[in-house]
C-alpha positions as CSV (number, residue, x, y, z in Angstrom):
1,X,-18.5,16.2,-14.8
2,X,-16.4,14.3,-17.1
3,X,-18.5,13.0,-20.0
4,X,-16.0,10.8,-21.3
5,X,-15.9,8.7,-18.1
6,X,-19.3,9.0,-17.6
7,X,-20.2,7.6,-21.0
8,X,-17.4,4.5,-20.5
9,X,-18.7,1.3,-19.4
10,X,-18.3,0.1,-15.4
11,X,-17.6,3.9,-14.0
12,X,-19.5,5.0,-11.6
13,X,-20.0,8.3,-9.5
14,X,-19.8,9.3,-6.5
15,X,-19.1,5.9,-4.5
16,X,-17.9,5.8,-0.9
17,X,-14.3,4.0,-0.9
18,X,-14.5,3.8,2.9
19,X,-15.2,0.5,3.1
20,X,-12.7,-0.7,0.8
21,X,-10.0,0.2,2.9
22,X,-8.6,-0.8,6.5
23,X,-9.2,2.1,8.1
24,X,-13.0,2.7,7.0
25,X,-12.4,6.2,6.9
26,X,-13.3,8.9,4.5
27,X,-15.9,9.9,1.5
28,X,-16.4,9.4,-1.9
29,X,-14.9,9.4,-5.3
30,X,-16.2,11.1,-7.5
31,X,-15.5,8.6,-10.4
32,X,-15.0,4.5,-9.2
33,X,-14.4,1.4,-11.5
34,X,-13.0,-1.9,-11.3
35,X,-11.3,-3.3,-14.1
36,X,-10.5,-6.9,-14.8
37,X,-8.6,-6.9,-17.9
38,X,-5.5,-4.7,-19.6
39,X,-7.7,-3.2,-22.6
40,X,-10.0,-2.3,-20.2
41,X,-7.8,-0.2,-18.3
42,X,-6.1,1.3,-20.9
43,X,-9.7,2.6,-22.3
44,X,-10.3,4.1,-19.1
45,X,-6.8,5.6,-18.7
46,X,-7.7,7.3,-22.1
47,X,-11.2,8.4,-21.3
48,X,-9.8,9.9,-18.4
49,X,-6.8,11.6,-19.9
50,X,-5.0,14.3,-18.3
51,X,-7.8,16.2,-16.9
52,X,-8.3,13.8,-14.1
53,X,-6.4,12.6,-11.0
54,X,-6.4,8.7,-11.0
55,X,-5.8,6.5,-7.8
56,X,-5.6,3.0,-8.4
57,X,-7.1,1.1,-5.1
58,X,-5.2,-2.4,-3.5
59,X,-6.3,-3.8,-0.6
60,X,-6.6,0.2,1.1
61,X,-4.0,-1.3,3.7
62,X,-2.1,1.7,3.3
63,X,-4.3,4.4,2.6
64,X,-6.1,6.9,3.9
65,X,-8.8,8.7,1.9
66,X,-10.0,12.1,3.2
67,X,-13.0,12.6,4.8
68,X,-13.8,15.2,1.9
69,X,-13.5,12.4,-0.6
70,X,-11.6,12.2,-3.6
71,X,-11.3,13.9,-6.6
72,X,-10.9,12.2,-9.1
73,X,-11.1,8.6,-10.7
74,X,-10.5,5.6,-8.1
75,X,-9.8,2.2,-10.1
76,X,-10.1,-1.5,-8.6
77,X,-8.2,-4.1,-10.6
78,X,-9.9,-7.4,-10.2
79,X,-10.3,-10.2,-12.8
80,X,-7.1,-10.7,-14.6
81,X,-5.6,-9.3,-12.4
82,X,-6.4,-11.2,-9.3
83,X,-4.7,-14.5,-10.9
84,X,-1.4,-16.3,-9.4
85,X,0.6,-18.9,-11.5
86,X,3.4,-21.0,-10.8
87,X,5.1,-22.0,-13.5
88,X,7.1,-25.1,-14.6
89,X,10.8,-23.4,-13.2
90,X,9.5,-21.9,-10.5
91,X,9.2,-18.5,-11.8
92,X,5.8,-16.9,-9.6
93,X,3.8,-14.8,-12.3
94,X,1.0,-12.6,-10.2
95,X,-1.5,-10.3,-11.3
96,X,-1.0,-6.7,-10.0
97,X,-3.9,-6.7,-7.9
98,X,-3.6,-10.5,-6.3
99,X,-3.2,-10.1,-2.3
100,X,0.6,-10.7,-0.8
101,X,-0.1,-13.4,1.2
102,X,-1.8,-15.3,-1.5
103,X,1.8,-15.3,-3.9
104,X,3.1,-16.5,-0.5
105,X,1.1,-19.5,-0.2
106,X,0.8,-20.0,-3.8
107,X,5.0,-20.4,-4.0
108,X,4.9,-22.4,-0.7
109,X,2.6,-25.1,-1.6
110,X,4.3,-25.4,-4.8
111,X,7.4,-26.5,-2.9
112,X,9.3,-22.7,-3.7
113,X,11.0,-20.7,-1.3
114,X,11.8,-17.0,-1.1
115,X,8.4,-15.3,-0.9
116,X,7.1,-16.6,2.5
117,X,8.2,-13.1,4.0
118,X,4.9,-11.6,1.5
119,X,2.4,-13.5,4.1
120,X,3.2,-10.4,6.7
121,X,2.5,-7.9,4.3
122,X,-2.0,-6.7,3.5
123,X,-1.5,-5.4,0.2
124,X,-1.2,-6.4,-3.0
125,X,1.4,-7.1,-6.0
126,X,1.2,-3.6,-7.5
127,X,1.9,-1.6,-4.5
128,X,4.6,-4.8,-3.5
129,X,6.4,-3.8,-6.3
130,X,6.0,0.7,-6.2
131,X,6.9,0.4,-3.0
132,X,9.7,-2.1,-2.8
133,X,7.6,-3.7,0.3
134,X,9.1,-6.4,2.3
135,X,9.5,-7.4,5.8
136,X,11.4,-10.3,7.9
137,X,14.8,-10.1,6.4
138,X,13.5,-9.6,2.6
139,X,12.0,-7.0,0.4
140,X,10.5,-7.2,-3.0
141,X,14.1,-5.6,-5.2
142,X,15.5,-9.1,-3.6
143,X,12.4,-11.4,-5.8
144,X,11.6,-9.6,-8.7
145,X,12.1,-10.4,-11.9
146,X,9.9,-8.0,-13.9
147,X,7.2,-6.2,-13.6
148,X,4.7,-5.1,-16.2
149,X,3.8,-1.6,-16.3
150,X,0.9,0.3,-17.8
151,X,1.6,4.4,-18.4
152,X,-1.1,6.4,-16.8
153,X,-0.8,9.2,-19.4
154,X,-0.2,7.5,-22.6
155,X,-1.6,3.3,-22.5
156,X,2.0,2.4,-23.2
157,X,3.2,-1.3,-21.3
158,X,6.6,-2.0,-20.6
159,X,8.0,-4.9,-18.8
160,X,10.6,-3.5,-16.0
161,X,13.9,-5.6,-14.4
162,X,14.7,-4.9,-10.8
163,X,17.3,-2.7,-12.1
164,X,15.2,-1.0,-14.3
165,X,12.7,0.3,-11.3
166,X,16.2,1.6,-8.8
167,X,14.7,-0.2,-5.9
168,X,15.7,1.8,-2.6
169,X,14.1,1.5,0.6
170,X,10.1,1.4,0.4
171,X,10.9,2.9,-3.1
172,X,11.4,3.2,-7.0
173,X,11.3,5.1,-9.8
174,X,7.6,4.0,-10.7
175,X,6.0,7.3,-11.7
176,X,2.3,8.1,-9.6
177,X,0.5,7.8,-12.6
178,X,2.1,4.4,-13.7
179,X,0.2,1.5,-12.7
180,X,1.5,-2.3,-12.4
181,X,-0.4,-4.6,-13.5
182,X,1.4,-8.2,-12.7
183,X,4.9,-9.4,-11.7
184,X,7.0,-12.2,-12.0
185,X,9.0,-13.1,-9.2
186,X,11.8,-16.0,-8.4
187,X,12.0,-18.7,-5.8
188,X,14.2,-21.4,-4.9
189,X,12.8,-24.9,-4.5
190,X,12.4,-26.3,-1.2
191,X,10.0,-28.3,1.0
192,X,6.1,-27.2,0.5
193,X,6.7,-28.2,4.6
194,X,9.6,-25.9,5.3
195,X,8.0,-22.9,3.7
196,X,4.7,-23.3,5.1
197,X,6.5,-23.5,8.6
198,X,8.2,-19.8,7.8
199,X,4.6,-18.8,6.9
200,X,3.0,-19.5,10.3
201,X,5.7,-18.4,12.0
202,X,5.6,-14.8,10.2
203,X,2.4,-14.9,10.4
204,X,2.1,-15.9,14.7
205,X,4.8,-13.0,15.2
206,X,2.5,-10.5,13.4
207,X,-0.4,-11.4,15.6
208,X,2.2,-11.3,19.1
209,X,3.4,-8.0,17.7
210,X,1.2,-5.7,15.8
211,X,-2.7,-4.9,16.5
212,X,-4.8,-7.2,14.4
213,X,-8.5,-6.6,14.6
214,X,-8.4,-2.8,14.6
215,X,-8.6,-0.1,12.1
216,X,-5.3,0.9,10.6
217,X,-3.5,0.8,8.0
218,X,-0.2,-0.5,9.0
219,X,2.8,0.7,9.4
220,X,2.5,4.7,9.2
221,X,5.9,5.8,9.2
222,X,8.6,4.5,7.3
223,X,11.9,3.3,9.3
224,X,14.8,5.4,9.4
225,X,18.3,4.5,8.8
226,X,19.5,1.9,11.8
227,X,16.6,2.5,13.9
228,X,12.9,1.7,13.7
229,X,10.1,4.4,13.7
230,X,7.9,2.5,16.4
231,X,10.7,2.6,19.1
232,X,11.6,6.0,18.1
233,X,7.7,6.9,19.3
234,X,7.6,4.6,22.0
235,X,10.9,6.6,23.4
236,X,9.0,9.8,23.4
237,X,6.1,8.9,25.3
238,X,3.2,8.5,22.8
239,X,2.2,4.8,22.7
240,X,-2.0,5.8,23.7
241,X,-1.3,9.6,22.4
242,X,-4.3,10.5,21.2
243,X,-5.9,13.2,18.8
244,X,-9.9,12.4,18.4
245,X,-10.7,9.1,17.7
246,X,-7.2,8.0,17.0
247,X,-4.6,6.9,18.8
248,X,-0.6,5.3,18.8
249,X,-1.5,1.4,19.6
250,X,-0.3,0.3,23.0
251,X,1.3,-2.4,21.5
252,X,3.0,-1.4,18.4
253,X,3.9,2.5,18.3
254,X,4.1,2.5,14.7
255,X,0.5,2.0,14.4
256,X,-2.3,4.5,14.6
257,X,-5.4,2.7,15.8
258,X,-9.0,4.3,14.8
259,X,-11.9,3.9,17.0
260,X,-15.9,3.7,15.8
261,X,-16.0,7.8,16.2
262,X,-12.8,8.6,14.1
263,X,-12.6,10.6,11.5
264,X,-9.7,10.8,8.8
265,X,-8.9,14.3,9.9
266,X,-8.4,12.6,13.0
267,X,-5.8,10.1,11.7
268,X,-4.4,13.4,9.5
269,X,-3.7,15.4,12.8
270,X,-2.2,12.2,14.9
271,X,0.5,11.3,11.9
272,X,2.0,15.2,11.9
273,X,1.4,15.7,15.7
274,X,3.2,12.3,16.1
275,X,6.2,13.1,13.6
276,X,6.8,16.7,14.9
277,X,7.2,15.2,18.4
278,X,9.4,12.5,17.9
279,X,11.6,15.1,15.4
280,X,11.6,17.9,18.2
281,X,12.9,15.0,21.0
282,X,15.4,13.0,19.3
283,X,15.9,15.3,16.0
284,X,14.5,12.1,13.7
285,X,12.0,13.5,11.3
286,X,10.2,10.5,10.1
287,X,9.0,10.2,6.7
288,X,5.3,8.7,6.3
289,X,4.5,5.6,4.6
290,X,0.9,5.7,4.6
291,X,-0.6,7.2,1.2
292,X,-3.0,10.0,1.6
293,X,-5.7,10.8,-0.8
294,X,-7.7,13.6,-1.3
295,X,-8.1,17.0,1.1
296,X,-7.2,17.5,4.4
297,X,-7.4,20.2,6.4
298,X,-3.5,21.8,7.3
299,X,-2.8,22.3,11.3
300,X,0.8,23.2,11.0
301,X,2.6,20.4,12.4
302,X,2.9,19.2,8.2
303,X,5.6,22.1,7.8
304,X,8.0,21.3,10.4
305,X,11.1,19.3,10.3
306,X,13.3,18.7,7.2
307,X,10.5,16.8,5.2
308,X,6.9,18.2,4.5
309,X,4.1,17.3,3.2
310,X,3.2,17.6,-0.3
């Protein structure tokens, strides 16, 4: 047990994550806090130091946590970090923790254009930003200004350019143990109408096209060059492919879809069963997208292809 974080105010142990994310898989942390300011943070950061793995939680829209737990420290930002603000030239400044489609509607209704494509998109500013998300012709390199940056390891802040972070696809050079903690992004003026249209129709087209009202967590596999990971799957055969209480959704095969029995060693087993198969047919090994945290238990299929698993 880690006095240090023990004896820091707001940390708690041993609480279940599960519901916090999408998928309401998996078991506990061994360490959990929510922060709502950057002093705050930075005092945890310290207390935990370098003897203990730190995942910092969105909107678990992307995650899956093992069934095992985690261990280590799982931090929430909330507070601070939660706010949105648009500011007198249109610049969107958003805490690293505020939800996508909350900067979307914030820049629409404020009569600014160019972030509508965030309303698709369940996570957060933070992992916007580490990931390079985007969606519906955009991505987050094409909005970003700067994003402020905490250092895991030492407390340090730094505000980052778009050039500074080498934005590739659903990447950039964030380090895991960096954490963002807000971003400022740019828009162009338009009609609060027009953008609010572009909202709803992003949003309708997710609801015609992807599984709402399940459990997953997304997207699980990022898309390869010219080609799209979900038609690659559909092309093998494995929309309803099933390993326990998970299976590839009938109506979007980049989407594993959880049922009230699943465990996350269930969702584990479908994601590498799922890649080998589609690499073995068509010679595509496809990367993952989702994060995984904590143990899982290895069947093999990890270790094929020309990426593994970490």
């Amino acid at each position: 047990m880690n006095d240090r974080l023990m004896s820091t105010p707001g940390v708690s142990a041993g609480v279940t994550i599960a519901p916090m994310t999408t998928y309401k898989l998996g078991g506990a942390a061994d360490w959990f806090t929510e922060i709502e300011d950057e002093q705050h943070l930075v005092d945890v950061l310290a207390a935990a130091a370098h003897e203990v793995d730190v995942l910092v939680l969105g909107r678990g829209s992307n995650l899956l946590v093992a069934d095992a737990g985690y261990r280590g420290l799982v931090i929430r930002l909330s507070g601070e970090f939660l706010k949105i603000v648009v500011e007198s030239g249109g610049v969107v400044r958003a805490g690293g923790a505020a939800p996508l489609p909350r900067v979307a509607r914030a820049g629409a209704e404020a009569g600014r254009c160019g972030l509508e494509f965030y309303a698709g998109i369940p996570g957060t500013v933070g992992g916007a930003v580490k990931m390079n998300a985007g969606g519906h012709g955009s991505d987050t390199a094409a909005c970003l200004l700067s994003a402020r940056i905490i250092d895991r390891f030492t407390g340090d802040r730094s505000d980052r350019t778009a050039a500074d972070l080498s934005f590739g696809y659903r990447h950039s050079n964030i380090e895991p143990g960096d954490i963002v903690v807000a971003a400022r992004f740019s828009t162009e003026p338009c009609k609060p109408d027009v953008a609010e249209a572009r909202i709803r129709e992003i949003t309708r087209w997710r609801k015609e096209h992807q599984p709402g009202g399940t459990f997953n967590a997304g997207s699980v596999f990022k898309n390869p060059p010219d080609d799209a990971a979900g038609r690659l799957i559909d092309a093998v055969g494995l929309k309803g492919y099933r390993r326990g209480g998970v299976a590839v959704s009938e109506m979007h095969a980049n989407f594993l879809v959880a049922d009230e029995h699943a465990t996350a060693q269930d969702v584990w087993d479908l994601v590498w069963a799922v890649r080998r198969r589609v690499g073995e047919v068509t010679g595509v090994w496809l990367v993952p997208e989702i994060q995984f945290a904590g143990a899982f238990d290895r069947t093999g299929d990890e270790a094929m292809g020309t990426d593994t698993v970490g």
